[in-house]
N, C-alpha and C positions, 0 to 999 in steps of 0.2 A: 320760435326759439325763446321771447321771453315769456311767453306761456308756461315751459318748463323753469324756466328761470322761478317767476311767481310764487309757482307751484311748490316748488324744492324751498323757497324760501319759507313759505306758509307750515311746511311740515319741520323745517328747524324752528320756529317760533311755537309751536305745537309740545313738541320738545321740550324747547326752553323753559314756556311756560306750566309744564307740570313737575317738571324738577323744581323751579323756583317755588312755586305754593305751596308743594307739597313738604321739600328741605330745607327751606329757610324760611317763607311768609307763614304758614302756619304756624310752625314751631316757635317763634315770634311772638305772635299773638297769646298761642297758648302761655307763653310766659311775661308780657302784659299782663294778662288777664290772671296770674296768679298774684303777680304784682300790686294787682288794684282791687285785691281780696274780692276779684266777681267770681257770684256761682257759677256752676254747672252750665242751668238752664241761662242764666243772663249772654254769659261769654258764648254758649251757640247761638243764640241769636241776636247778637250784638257782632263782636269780634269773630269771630268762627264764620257767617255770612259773608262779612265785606272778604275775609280771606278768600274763601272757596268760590265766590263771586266777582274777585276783581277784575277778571279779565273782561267780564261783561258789561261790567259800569265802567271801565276804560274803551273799550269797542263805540258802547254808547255817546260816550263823549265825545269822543275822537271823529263818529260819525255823525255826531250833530252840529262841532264846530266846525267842520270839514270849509275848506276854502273856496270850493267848488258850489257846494250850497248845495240843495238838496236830495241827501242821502239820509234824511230820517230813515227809509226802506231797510236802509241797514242796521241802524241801530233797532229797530220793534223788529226786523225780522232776527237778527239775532238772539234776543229776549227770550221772543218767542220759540224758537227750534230750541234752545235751551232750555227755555223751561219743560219742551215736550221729551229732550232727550233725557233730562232728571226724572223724568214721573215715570217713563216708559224704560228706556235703556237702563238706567241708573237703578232703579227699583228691582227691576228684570233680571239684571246682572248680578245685583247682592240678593237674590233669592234663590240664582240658580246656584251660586259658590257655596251656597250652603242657605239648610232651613232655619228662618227663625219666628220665632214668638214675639209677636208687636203689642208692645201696651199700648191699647188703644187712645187712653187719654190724653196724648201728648197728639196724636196722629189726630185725632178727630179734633183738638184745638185746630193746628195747622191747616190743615184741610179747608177750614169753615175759613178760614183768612183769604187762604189760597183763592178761594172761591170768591170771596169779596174781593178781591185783587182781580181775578180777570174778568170778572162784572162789569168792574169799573174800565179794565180796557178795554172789555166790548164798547160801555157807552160812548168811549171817549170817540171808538172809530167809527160808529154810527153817525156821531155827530159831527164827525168828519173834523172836529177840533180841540187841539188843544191849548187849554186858556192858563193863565196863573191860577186859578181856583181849581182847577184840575192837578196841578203840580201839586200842590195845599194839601188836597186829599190825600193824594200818592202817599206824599211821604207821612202827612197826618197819621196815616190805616198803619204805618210802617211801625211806627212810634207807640202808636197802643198795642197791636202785635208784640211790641217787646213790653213794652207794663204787663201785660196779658201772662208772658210767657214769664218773666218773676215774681209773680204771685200767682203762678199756675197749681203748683205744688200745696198751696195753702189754701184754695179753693176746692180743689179737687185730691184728697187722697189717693193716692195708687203709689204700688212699685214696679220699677221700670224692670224684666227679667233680664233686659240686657245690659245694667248698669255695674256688675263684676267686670273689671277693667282685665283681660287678658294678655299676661305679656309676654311676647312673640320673640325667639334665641333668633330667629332666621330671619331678620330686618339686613342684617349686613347681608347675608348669604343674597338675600333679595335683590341685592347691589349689583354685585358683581355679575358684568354681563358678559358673554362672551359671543362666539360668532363674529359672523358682520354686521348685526346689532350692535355688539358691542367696539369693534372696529370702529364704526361710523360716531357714535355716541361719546367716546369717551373723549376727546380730545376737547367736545364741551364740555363737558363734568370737569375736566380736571379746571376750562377757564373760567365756570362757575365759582370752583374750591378757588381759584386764584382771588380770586372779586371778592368773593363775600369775607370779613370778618369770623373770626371765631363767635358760637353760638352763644359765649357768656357774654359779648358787646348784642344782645337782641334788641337794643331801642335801632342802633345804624341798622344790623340787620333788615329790621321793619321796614324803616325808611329807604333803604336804597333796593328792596324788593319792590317797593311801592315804583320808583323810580323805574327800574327795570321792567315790570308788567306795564306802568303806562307806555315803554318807547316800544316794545313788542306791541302791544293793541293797535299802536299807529301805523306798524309796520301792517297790522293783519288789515288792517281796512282801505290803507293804500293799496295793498294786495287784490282786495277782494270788487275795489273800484276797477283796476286796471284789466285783471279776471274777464269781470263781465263785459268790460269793453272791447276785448279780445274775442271772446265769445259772440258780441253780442247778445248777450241775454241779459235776464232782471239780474240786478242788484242782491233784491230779496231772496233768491232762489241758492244763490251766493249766500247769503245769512244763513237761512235757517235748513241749511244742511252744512256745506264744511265749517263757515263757521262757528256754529251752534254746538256742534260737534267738538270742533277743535280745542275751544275756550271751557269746556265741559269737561275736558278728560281729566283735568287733574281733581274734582270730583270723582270719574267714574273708576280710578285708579284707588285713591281713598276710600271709599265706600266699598271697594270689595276687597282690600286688606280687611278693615275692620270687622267685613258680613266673612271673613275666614278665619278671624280672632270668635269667631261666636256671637256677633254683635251686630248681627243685620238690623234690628231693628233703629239701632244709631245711623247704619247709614241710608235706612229709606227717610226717617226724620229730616236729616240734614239735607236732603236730597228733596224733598218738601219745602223746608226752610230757606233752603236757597233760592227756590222758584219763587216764592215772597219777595226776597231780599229784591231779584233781579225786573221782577215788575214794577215792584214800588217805587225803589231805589234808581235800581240802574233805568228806568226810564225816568220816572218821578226828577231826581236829582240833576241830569242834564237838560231838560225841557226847561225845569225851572231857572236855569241859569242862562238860557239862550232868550229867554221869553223877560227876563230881566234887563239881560243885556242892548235887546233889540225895542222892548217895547209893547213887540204886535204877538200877536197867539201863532199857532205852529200850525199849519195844513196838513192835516192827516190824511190826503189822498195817497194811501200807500198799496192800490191793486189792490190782489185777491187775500192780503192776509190777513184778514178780516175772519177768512174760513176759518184758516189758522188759527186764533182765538176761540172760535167754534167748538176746533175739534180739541183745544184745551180745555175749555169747559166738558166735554165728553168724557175726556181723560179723567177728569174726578172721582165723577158718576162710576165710570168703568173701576177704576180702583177701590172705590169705598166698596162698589158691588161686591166683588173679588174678594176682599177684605173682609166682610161679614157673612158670605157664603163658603169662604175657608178657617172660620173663626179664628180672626185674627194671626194665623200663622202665613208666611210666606214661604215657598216650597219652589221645588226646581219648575215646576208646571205652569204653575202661574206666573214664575221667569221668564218660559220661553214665550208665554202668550204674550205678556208686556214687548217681551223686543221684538214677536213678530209682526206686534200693531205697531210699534215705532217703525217698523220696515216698510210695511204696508205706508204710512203715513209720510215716508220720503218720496215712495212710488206715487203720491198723488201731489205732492207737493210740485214735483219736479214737472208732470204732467201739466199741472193747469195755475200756479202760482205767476204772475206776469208781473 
């Protein structure tokens, strides 16, 4: 019985949290960020990241202070299924909504970061440790990643084909749900619209979204502890599939409005960017405060997901491939191939992750 109980909870927090990032933490941001006269390129990868990633640097946290003590598994297995479900699903899905043309130069920065980023999580679980000077690094690589990415423009000439902003009559229509979809759903939306502020107050906005995603995250990893122990099973198998997934949709939901405004190429970028934000950051940033607080370095004996990292580094490789053998255009085909390596890749995780 509290199996269902968990369960049903873990899919309202699901919920919650892509209406919240998406209707109010975002839109947020976006108007900070107009606020504090940032570009484009700075505000994605600055503001625009923690948005579309907070749920994963709150999971992090929450799984590395945990009371109980050692659930790092969950914190790097969610990261990790994250980040495999952005590069694969996420990419997948806004190519199959529609085709678009990628400028390369924004994506081949990203990429090469991407790659230095899970480099460095390989070393880190090889060496089975991590120190303060490994925190250092994380957020270091994070840091010039965003210097990088505001003077990317000035280094490197190009135009973006999908920087005409398209704007969509059918957002509200979008809204309005009906069915038992909308049955079940709306009674939160309306205590959403009760909570939040009017969108011209967007600093309380911000802050009490901030608030809201961290008590959800706590909720999702209390969840995802009790889960497995129900189950008896890993932790980690628990991460990096429901909730890798979970904490990822209000991504996978943004990225394919935008890839149906004509604007794929924005949402495989951020969908790239994120996967940065969330190695660096959302590991980088709670290691280092636990490793501060305590003194001693972190035991990275976290099982087989180790592979896991592997088969992100594979993911690269396989994208860039794809990428320069369909000159730079993304199409329904190379859609469905991304999501049916993310499928394949839950099918082996589930198998032999322990």
């Amino acid at each position: 019985m509290m199996l269902f109980v968990y369960i049903a909870g873990l899919l309202v927090v699901f919920y919650l949290l892509a209406r919240i990032v998406d209707d109010y933490f975002i839109e947020s941001l976006d108007k900070l960020a107009k606020r504090l006269k940032m570009s484009s390129d700075a505000a994605g990868a600055t503001l625009m990241a923690v948005g579309s990633s907070a749920p994963e640097l709150f999971v992090a946290i929450f799984a590395v202070f945990h009371p109980d003590g050692n659930h790092e598994a969950i914190a790097v297995g969610n990261i990790v299924g994250s980040a495999l479900f952005n590069i694969l699903a996420i990419t997948g899905a806004a190519a199959v909504v529609r085709k678009a043309l990628i400028a390369w130069q924004p994506v081949v920065r990203d990429l090469v970061f991407y790659l230095f980023s899970i480099l460095l999580l390989l070393y880190v679980f090889i060496d089975s440790n991590f120190t303060m000077l490994d925190a250092i690094l994380f957020i270091g690589l994070y840091v010039v990643y965003v210097v990088v990415v505001i003077y990317w423009r000035r280094m490197v000439k190009y135009t973006d084909p999908n920087e005409e902003i398209i704007e969509e009559e059918e957002e509200e229509e979008n809204k309005k749900k009906t069915g038992l979809i909308g049955f079940l759903t709306r009674p939160m939306d309306l205590v959403l619209k009760f909570i939040f502020p009017p969108a011209k107050y967007y600093v309380a906005v911000f802050f009490l979204s901030i608030f809201i995603i961290a008590a959800l995250s706590w909720v999702m990893v209390e969840s995802a502890v009790q889960i497995a122990g129900i189950l008896h099973i890993s932790e980690a198998i628990i991460a990096v599939t429901i909730l890798a997934a979970g904490t990822s949709v209000p991504d996978l939901l943004s990225s394919m409005i935008v890839s149906k405004q004509g604007r794929g190429g924005m949402a495989i970028s951020n969908a790239i960017g994120s996967n940065i934000f969330d190695i660096l950051i959302g590991l980088g940033l709670p290691f280092l405060l636990i490793i501060f607080m305590t003194g001693g370095d972190i035991d990275m004996q976290i099982g087989s997901l180790e592979r896991s990292v592997e088969f992100l580094l594979a993911s690269v490789v396989v994208l860039f491939g794809l990428f320069i053998v369909n000159k730079w255009i993304a199409g329904k085909k190379m859609g469905m191939f991304l999501i049916l390596l993310y499928a394949a890749y839950l099918g082996y995780a589930v198998l032999t992750i322990s």
